[in-house]
N, C-alpha and C positions, 0 to 999 in steps of 0.2 A: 218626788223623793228628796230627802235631805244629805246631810254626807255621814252621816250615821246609816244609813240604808244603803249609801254606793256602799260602803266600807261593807258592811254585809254581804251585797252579792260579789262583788269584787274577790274577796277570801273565799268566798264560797265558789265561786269558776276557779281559782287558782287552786281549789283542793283536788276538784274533777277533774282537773288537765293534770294531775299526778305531784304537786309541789306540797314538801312534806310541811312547811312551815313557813307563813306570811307576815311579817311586818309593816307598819308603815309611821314612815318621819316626813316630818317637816321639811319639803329644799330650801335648806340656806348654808349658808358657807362651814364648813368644817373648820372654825376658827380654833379651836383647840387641837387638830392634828398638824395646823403649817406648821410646827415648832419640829415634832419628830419628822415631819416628813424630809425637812430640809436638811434635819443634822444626818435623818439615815443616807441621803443621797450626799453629802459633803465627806458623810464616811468611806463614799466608793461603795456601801453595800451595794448596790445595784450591780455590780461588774460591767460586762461588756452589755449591757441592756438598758445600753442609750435612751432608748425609747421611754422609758424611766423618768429622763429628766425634764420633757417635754411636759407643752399642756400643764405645768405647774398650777395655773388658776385653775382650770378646767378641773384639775383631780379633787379639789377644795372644793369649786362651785358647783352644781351640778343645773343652774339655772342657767349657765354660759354654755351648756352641751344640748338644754331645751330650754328652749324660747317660753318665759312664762311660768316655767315650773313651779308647782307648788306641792307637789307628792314626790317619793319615791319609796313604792313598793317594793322591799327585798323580800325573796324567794329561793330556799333551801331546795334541794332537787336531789334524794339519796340514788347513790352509790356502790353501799357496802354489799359485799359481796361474801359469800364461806369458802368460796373456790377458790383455789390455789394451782399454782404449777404443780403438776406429782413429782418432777424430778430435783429435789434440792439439793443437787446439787449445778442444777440451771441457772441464768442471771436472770435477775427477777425483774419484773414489768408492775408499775404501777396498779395497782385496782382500779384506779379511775380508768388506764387506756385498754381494759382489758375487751371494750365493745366499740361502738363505733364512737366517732369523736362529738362528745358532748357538746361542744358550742352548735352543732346540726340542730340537733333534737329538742337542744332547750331553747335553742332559737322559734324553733318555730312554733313552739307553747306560748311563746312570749306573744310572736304576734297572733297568734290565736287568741291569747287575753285581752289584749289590747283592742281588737274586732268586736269581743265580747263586749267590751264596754263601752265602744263607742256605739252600737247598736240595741244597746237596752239604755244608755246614759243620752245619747246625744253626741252632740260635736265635741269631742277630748283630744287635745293634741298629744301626743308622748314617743318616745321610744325606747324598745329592751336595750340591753347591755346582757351578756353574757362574758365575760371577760376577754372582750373585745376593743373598753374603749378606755380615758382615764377617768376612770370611776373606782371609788377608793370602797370596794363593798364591802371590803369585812366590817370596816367604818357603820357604814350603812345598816350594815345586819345586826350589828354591835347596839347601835342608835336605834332599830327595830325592837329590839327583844328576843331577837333570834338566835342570840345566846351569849358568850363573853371571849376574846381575845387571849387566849389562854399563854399561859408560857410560851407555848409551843409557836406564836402568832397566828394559832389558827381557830377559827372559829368552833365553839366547841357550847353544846348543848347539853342540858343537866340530865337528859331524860334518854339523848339519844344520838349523844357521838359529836362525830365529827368530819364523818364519810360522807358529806355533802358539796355539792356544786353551790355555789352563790350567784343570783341575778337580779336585774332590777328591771322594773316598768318604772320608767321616770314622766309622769304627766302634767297637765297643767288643770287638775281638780284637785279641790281643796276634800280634805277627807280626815275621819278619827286619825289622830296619832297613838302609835304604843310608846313603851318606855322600855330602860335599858334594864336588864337583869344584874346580879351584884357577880363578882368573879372568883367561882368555885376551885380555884387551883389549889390555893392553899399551901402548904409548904413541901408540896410535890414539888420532885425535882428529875422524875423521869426522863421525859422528854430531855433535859438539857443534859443527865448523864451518857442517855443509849445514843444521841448523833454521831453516828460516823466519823462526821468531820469534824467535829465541837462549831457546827454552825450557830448555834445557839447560843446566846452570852451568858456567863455564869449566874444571873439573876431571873434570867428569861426574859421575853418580850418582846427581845434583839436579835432579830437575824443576818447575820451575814450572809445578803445573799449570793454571794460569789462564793463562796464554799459550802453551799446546798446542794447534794446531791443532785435535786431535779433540776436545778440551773445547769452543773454539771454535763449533765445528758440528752439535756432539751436545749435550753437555750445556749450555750456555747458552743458556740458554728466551729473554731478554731482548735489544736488541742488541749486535753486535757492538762493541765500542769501536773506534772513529776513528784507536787509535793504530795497528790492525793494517793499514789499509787498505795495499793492496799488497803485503802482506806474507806473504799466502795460499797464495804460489804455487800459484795455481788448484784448490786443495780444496775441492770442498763440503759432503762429508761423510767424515770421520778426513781422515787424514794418513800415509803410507809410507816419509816422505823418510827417518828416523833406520836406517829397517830397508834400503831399497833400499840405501845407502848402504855399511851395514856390510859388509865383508869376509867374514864367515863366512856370509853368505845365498850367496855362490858358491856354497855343498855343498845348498841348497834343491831339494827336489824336486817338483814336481806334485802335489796331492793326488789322493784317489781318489773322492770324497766325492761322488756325484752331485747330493745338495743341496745342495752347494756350488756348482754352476754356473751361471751369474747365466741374466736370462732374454735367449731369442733377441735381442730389440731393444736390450739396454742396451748394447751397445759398441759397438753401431753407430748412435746419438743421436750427430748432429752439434750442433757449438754453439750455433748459431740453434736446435736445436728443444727445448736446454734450455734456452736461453734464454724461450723460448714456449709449458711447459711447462704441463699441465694436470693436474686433481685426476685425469681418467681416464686418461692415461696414469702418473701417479705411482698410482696405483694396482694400472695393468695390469703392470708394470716389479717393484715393492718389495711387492706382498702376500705377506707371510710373512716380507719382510726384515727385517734389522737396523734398516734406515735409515727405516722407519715412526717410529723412536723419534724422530727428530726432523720428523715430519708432514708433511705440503707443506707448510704456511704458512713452516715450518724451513728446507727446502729452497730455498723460494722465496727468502726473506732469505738466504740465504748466497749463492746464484747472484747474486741483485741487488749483494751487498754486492763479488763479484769481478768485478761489469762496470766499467772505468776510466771507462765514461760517468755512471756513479753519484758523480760527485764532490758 
């Protein structure tokens, strides 16, 4: 076989193991992103997510992370969902953590592909990434063809949103490369009007991530700052508004994903009973979720921090 034939079956096992959309570039250094990546971390975007600043070459190279590399496969993985909380007047939960916690799931499609190829290929060294390690994938998916870095900073495809998980197989076979798609935003300005926070910079592109909702709720261990109060619009854990928002989530479709379906009782928790919310039901509700990452104690201060009686 030649690498126009991996390249074949390679997409073609990544469509069967459920990945809605396959890329693949060249590993070499993301010389054209050091420039933003350094002035968004010089900005403090990152907040308290230290972690951020580490591995600086590592997020650029991605042949420092595998030995040899000469591919990386990125891999779209949908999410979207029509179901909703019934009670709206509830604090609302991401779409993504509504099932069990995706880095599980898509992990292990990852090394199921990775199997696949070194078993019909030969000896391939690589490893997945699921947004686990410093790997710059929107970069990645971008350089793929997997769609364009939209205002919003978020990956966004012409045909079918923006409700997707991003992954890599980073290997060391040489294979077709795709190309980048041109960027559909256009003189929308959605996403940068409807943010909550005004995380978004009046141009797009630019996220402050320290005044992101989902930074907000997930990742800040500590409290929330006093400047957001009310400003939540009732999230308690991530945030939807930049994606519900956009134009191109009209072409969104349903996933298929059965582990992605939250459990029986969480859309039908009315406000009062998260309001009165207990370690056993945050238990019974989130075992396996996403949203364990920020614990009950998390969950608890964010719900408290969105009651106006909390002043």
């Amino acid at each position: 076989m030649n690498k126009s034939e991996y390249t074949r079956i390679i997409k073609n096992e990544a469509t069967k193991l459920g990945f809605v959309d396959i890329g693949i570039s060249k590993a070499s250094r993301l010389d054209d992103v050091e420039k933003d990546l350094s002035n968004w971390l010089e900005n403090g975007f990152q907040g308290k997510m230290k972690y951020l600043e580490n591995h600086f070459e590592k997020r650029l190279d991605p042949r420092k992370l595998v030995d040899g590399a000469k591919s990386v496969i990125s891999m779209s993985y949908n999410y979207f969902t029509d179901e909703h909380q019934k009670d709206t007047e509830s604090p609302k939960i991401s779409k993504y953590a509504y099932g069990k916690d995706y880095h599980d799931i898509i992990k292990l499609k990852l090394n199921a592909l990775l199997e696949y190829i070194q078993n019909e290929i030969g000896e391939v060294y690589g490893r997945g990434f699921v947004d686990s390690a410093p790997v710059m994938e929107r970069e990645w998916a971008k350089k793929s063809g997997l769609g364009w870095i939209g205002k919003n900073t978020l990956l966004i495809h012409p045909k079918k949103g923006s409700y997707f998980f991003l992954c890599e197989l980073i290997i060391d076979l040489e294979l077709e490369y795709d190309h980048s798609i041109k960027d559909y935003c256009g003189t929308c300005k959605k996403c940068i009007d409807a943010c909550p926070t005004q995380a978004i910079s009046d141009n797009g592109y630019w996220l402050d991530g320290s005044k992101c909702i989902s930074y907000l709720t997930i990742e800040l261990k500590e409290e929330i700052p006093r400047e957001f109060k009310n400003k939540m619009d009732n999230w308690m854990f991530g945030c939807d508004v930049c994606q519900d928002v956009c134009p191109w989530n009209r072409f969104s479709k349903a996933h298929q994903e059965p582990n992605f379906l939250p459990h029986p009782d969480l859309l039908e928790m009315k406000n009062r009973e998260w309001q009165e919310i207990t370690n056993d039901v945050f238990k019974k509700l989130f075992t396996g979720s996403a949203v364990q990452r920020t614990k009950f104690n998390g969950l608890v201060r964010n719900i408290k921090f969105l009651n106006p009686e909390n002043e």
